[in-house]
SEDREN-700466 format. One record per residue (C-alpha): residue in one letter; x, y, z; residue number from 1. Coordinates in pm, whole numbers, padded with zeros to 5 digits. Layout:
N
(pt "a"; (X; Y; Z); NUM),
...
END
This chain:
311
(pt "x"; (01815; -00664; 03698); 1),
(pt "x"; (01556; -00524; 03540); 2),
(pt "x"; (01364; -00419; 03857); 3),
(pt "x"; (01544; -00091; 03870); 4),
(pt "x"; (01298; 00054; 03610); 5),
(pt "x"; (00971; 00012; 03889); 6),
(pt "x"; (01136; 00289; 04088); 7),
(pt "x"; (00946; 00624; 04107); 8),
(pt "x"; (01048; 00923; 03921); 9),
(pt "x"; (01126; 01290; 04061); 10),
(pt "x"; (00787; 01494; 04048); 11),
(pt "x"; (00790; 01770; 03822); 12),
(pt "x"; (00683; 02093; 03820); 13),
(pt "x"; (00626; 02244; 03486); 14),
(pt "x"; (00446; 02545; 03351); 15),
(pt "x"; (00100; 02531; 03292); 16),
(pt "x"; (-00097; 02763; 03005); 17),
(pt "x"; (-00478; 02769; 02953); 18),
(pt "x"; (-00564; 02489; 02697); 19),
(pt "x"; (-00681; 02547; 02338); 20),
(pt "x"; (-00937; 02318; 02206); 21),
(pt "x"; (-00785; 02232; 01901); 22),
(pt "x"; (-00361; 02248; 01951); 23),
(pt "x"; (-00211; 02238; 02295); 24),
(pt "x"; (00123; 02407; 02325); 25),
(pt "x"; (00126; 02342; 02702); 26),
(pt "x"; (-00092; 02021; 02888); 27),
(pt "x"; (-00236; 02116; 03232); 28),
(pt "x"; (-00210; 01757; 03314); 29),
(pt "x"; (00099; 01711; 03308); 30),
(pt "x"; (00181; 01777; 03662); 31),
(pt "x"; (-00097; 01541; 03743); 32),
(pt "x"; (00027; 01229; 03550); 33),
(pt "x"; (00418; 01265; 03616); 34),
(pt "x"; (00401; 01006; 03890); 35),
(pt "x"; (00146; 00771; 03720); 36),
(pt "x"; (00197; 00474; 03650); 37),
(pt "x"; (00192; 00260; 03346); 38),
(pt "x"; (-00155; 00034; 03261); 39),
(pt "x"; (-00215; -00223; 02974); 40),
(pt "x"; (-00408; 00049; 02793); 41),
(pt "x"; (-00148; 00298; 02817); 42),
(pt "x"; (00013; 00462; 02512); 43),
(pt "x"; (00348; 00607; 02598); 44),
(pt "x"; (00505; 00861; 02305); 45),
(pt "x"; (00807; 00736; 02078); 46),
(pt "x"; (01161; 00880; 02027); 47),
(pt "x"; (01333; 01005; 01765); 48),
(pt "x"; (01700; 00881; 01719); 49),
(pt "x"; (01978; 00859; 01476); 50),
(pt "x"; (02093; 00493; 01269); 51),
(pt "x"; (02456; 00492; 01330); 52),
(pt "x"; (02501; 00132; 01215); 53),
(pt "x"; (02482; -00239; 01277); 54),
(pt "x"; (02751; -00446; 01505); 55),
(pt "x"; (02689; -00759; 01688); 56),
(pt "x"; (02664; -00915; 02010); 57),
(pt "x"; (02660; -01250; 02242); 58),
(pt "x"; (02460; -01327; 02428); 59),
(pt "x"; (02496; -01542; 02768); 60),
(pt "x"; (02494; -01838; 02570); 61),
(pt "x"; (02809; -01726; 02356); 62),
(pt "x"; (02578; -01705; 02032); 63),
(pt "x"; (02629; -01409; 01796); 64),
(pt "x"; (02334; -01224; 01699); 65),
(pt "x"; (02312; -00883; 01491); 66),
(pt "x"; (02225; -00554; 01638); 67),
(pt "x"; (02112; -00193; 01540); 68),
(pt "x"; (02263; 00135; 01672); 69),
(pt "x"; (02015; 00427; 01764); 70),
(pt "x"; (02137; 00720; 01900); 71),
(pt "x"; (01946; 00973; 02066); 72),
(pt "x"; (02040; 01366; 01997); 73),
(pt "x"; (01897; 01600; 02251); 74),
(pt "x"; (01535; 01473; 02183); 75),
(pt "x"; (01313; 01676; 02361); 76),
(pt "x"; (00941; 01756; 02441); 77),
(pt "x"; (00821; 02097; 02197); 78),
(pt "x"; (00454; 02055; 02219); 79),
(pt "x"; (00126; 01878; 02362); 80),
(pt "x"; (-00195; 01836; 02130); 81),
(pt "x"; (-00534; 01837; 02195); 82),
(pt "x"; (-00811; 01804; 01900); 83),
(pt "x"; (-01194; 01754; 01989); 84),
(pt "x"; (-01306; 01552; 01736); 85),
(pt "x"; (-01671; 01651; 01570); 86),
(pt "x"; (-01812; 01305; 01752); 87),
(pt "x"; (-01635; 01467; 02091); 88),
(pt "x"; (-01390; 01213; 02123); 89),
(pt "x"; (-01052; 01398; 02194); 90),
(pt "x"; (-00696; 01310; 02014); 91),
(pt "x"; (-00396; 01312; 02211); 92),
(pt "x"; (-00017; 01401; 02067); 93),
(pt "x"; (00328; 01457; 02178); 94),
(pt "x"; (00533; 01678; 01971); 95),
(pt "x"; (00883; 01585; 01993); 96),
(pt "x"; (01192; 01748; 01818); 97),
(pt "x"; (01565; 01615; 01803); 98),
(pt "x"; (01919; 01742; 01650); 99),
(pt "x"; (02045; 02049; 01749); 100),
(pt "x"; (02082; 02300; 01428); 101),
(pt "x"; (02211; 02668; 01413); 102),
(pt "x"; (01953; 02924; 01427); 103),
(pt "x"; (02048; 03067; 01102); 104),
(pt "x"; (01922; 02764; 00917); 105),
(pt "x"; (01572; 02781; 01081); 106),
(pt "x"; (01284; 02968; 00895); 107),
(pt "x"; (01171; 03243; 01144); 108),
(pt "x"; (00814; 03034; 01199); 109),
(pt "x"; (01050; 02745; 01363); 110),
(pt "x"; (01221; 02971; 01594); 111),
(pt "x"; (00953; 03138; 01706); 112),
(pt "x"; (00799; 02765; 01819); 113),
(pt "x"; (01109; 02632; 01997); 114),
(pt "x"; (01200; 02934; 02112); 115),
(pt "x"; (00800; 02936; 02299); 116),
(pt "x"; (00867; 02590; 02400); 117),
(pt "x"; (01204; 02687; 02570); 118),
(pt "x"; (01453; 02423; 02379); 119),
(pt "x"; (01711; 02508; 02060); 120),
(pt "x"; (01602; 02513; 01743); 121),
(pt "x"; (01570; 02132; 01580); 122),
(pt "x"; (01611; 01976; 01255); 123),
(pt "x"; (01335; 01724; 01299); 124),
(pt "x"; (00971; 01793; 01453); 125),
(pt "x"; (00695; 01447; 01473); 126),
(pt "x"; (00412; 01363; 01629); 127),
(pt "x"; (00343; 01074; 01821); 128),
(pt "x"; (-00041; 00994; 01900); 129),
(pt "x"; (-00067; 00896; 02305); 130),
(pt "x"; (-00349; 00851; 02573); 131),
(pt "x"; (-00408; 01163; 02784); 132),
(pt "x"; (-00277; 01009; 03075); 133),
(pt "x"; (00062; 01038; 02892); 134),
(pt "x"; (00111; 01410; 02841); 135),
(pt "x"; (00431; 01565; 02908); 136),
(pt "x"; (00572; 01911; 03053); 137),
(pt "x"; (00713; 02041; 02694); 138),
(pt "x"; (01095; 02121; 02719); 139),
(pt "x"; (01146; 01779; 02917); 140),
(pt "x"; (01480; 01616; 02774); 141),
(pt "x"; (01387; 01224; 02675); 142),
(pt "x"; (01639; 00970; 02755); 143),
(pt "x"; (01739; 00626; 02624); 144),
(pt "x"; (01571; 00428; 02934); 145),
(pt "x"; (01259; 00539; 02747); 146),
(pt "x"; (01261; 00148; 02693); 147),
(pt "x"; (01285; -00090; 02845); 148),
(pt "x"; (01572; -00372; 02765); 149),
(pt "x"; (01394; -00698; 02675); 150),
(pt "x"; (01070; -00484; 02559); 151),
(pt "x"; (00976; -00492; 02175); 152),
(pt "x"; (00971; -00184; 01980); 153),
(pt "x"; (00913; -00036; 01604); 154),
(pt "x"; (01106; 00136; 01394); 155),
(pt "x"; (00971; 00396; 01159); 156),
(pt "x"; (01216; 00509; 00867); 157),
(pt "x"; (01256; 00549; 00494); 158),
(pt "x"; (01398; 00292; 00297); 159),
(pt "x"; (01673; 00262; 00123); 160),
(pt "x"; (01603; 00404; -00264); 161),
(pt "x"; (01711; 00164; -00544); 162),
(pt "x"; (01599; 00370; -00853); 163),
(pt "x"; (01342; 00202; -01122); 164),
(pt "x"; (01412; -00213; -01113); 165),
(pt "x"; (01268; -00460; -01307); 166),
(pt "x"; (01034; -00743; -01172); 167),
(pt "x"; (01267; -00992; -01138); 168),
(pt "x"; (01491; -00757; -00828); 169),
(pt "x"; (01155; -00626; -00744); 170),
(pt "x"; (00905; -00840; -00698); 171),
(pt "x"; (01124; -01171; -00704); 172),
(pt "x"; (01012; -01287; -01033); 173),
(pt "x"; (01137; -01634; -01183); 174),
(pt "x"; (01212; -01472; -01485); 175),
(pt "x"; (01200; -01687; -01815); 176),
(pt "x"; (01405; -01961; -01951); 177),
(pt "x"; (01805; -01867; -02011); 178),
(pt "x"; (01848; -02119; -02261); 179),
(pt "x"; (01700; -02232; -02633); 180),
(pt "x"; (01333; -02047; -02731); 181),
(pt "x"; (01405; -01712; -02561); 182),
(pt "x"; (01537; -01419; -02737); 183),
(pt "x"; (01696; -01147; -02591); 184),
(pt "x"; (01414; -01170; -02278); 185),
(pt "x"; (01549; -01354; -02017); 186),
(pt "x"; (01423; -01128; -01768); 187),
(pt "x"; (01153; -00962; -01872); 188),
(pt "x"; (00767; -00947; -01726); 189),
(pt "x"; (00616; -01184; -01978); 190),
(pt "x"; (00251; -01075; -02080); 191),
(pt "x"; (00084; -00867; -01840); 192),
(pt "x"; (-00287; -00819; -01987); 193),
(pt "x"; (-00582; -01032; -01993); 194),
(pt "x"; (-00863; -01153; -02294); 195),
(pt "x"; (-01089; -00900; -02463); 196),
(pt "x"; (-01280; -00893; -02127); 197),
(pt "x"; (-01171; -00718; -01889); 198),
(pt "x"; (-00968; -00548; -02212); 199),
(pt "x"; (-00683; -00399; -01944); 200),
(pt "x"; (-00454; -00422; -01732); 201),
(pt "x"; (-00523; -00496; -01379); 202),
(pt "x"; (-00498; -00229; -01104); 203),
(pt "x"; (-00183; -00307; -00900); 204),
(pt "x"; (-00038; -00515; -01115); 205),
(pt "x"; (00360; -00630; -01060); 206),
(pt "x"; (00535; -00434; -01295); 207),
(pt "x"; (00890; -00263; -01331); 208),
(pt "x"; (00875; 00052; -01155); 209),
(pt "x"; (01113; 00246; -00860); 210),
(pt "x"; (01209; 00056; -00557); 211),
(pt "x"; (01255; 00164; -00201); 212),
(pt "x"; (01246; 00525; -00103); 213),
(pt "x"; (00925; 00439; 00090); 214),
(pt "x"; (00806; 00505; 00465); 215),
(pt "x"; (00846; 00141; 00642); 216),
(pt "x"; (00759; 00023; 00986); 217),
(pt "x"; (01012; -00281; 01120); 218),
(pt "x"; (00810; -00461; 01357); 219),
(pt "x"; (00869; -00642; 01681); 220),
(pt "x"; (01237; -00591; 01715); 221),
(pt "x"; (01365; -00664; 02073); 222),
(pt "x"; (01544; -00416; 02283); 223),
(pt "x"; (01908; -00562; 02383); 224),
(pt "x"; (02063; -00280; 02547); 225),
(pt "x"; (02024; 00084; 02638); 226),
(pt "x"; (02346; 00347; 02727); 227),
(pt "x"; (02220; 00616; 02911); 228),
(pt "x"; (02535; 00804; 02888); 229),
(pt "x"; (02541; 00809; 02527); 230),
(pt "x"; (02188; 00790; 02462); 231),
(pt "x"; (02241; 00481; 02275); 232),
(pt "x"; (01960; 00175; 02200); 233),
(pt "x"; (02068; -00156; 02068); 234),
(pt "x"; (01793; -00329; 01892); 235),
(pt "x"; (01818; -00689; 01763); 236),
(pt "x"; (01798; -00695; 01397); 237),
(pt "x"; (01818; -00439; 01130); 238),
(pt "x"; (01576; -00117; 01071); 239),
(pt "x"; (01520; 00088; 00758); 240),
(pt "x"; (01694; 00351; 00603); 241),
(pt "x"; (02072; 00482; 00556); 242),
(pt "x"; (02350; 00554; 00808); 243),
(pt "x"; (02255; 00834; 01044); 244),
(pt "x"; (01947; 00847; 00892); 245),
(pt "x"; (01636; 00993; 01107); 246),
(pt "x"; (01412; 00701; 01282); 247),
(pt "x"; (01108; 00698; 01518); 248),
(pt "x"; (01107; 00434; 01755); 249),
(pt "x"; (00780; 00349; 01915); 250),
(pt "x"; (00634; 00081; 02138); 251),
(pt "x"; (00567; -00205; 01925); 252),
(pt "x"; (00198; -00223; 01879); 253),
(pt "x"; (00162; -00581; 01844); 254),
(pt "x"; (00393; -00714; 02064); 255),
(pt "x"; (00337; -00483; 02372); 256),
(pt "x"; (00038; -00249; 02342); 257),
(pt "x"; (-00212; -00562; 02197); 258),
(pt "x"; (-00072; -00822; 02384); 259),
(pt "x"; (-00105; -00657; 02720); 260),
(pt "x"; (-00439; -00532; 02659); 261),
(pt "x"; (-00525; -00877; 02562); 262),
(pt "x"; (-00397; -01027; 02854); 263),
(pt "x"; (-00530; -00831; 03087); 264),
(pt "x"; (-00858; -00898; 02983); 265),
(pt "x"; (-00809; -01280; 03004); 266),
(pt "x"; (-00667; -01272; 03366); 267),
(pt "x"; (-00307; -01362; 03278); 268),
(pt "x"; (-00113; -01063; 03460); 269),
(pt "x"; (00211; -01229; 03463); 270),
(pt "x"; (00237; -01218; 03074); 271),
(pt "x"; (00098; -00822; 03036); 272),
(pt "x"; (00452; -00725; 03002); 273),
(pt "x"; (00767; -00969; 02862); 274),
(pt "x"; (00945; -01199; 03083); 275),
(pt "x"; (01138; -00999; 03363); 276),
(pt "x"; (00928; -00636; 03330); 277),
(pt "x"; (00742; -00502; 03561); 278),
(pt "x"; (00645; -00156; 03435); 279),
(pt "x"; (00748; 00122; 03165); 280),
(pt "x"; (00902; 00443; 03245); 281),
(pt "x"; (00581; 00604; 03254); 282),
(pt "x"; (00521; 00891; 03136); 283),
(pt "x"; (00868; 00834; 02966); 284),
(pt "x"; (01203; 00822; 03040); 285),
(pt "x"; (01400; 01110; 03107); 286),
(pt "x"; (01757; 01264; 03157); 287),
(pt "x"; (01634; 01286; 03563); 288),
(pt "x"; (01523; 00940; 03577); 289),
(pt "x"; (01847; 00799; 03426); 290),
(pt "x"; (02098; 00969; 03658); 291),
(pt "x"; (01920; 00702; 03921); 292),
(pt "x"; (01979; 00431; 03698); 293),
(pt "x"; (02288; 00241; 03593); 294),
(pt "x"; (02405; 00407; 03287); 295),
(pt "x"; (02420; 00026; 03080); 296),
(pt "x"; (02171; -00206; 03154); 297),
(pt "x"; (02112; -00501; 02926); 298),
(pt "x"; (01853; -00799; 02846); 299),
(pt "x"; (01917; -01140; 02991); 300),
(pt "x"; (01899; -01431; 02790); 301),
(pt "x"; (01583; -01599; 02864); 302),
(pt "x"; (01656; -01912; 02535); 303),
(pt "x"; (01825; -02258; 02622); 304),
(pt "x"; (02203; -02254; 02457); 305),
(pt "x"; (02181; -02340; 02115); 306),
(pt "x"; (02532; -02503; 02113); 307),
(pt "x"; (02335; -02778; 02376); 308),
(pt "x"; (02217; -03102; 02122); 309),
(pt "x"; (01801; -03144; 02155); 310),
(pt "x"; (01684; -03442; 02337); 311),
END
């Protein structure tokens, strides 16, 4: 099933500028690597999609399993980054914006930089480091078959705020007894110095404080599903942040990007990518490459039934 994604994609034909050293707006080789292929030490760029939720699924097996919702909204290519480094090694970027807004919200600096990369103006703008084999013509749409079903990915969002908590909700703290010999401090910190030496308080130590609100990076979460005609992702699990909240999603870097550089190096070619890949969309997946796809294609089920008693 998953074959389909080893087919070639269209060649394109973008427009080429003359490259600054430091930011480029346009890559020259992007022309160059739009039919290369994908290698163990490959870094493709990452998406940026909407949360619209959780649901769940079965699987072949009939077992129930949660799933996350990410959307895509006319995520698109606005820039490609150079930087020469002062020990002349080079950094490599994709700039990539998403969500359409009205003009009249966008400062006039904005407009002037989608406008030069050719797409409407956008309501959110990252960056997303890549090898320079991995460059892209800037105005290219992105697409959901970006990934791969069955491929791991991360999600990059901000948590949920809670406000200032105490230790007990924030750093899982027993608390102290609820019965006789407490007063009126069931759940506070207890003591939280030391003896006359040191004479303070510990840097980092657990105290009350705010919770949440903070840039996390969910890890390893598998890819179940992908809608092309919707843009939509299912990932298995849950991801940071609210309800159409903004999220990057990325290769994961442990489960794909190490593993397959790892792997390679040992010899073992059949494990470079999960069970049942072949290849990436390489440089990425785009609106062209997914009219030549099925629009739904989803991950088999590669566990034994759990409803089937161990031996």
């Amino acid at each position: 099933m998953l074959r389909l994604w080893t087919l070639g994609q269209r060649p394109y034909t973008p427009r080429c500028r003359n490259l600054q050293v430091a930011v480029a707006q346009y890559a020259t080789t992007a022309a160059e690597t739009s039919s290369a292929e994908w290698t163990p030490n490959s870094i493709r760029t990452g998406l940026i999609a909407r949360k619209r939720g959780m649901t769940v699924m079965w699987d072949d097996h009939g077992a129930r399993f949660p799933v996350t919702v990410l959307q895509l909204e006319n995520c698109q290519v606005t820039a490609n980054i150079k930087t020469v480094r002062k020990d002349e090694s080079e950094y490599h970027a994709v700039q990539v914006a998403a969500t359409d807004r009205p003009a009249k919200t966008a400062t006039n600096q904005m407009l002037g930089h989608f406008r030069k990369a050719g797409v409407p103006p956008k309501r959110i703008v990252k960056e997303f480091p890549v090898t320079s084999d991995a460059h892209l013509p800037v105005g290219t749409t992105l697409s959901a078959i970006h990934f791969v079903p069955g491929q791991y990915v991360d999600v990059i969002a901000n948590s949920l705020g809670k406000g200032f908590q105490g230790t007990m909700k924030r750093w899982n703290f027993k608390g102290m007894r609820a019965s006789h010999g407490v007063s009126v401090s069931h759940r506070a910190a207890g003591a939280i110095g030391a003896h006359q030496d040191p004479g303070r308080v510990w840097p980092g130590k657990k105290m009350a404080g705010r919770q949440g609100g903070k840039r996390i990076t969910a890890q390893n979460l598998s890819v179940v599903r992908v809608d092309s005609a919707l843009d939509l992702i299912f990932v298995r699990g849950c991801v940071p942040g609210i309800d159409d909240a903004q999220v990057m999603v990325r290769d994961a870097k442990k489960k794909m990007t190490s593993v397959a550089q790892v792997n390679e190096a040992k010899g073992l070619f059949d494990k470079i990518l999960p069970k049942g890949i072949d290849s990436l969309p390489f440089p990425a997946g785009t609106q062209e490459m997914a009219k030549e796809l099925p629009s739904i294609i989803a991950a088999p089920t590669h566990r034994r039934s759990p409803f089937i008693p161990r031996a």
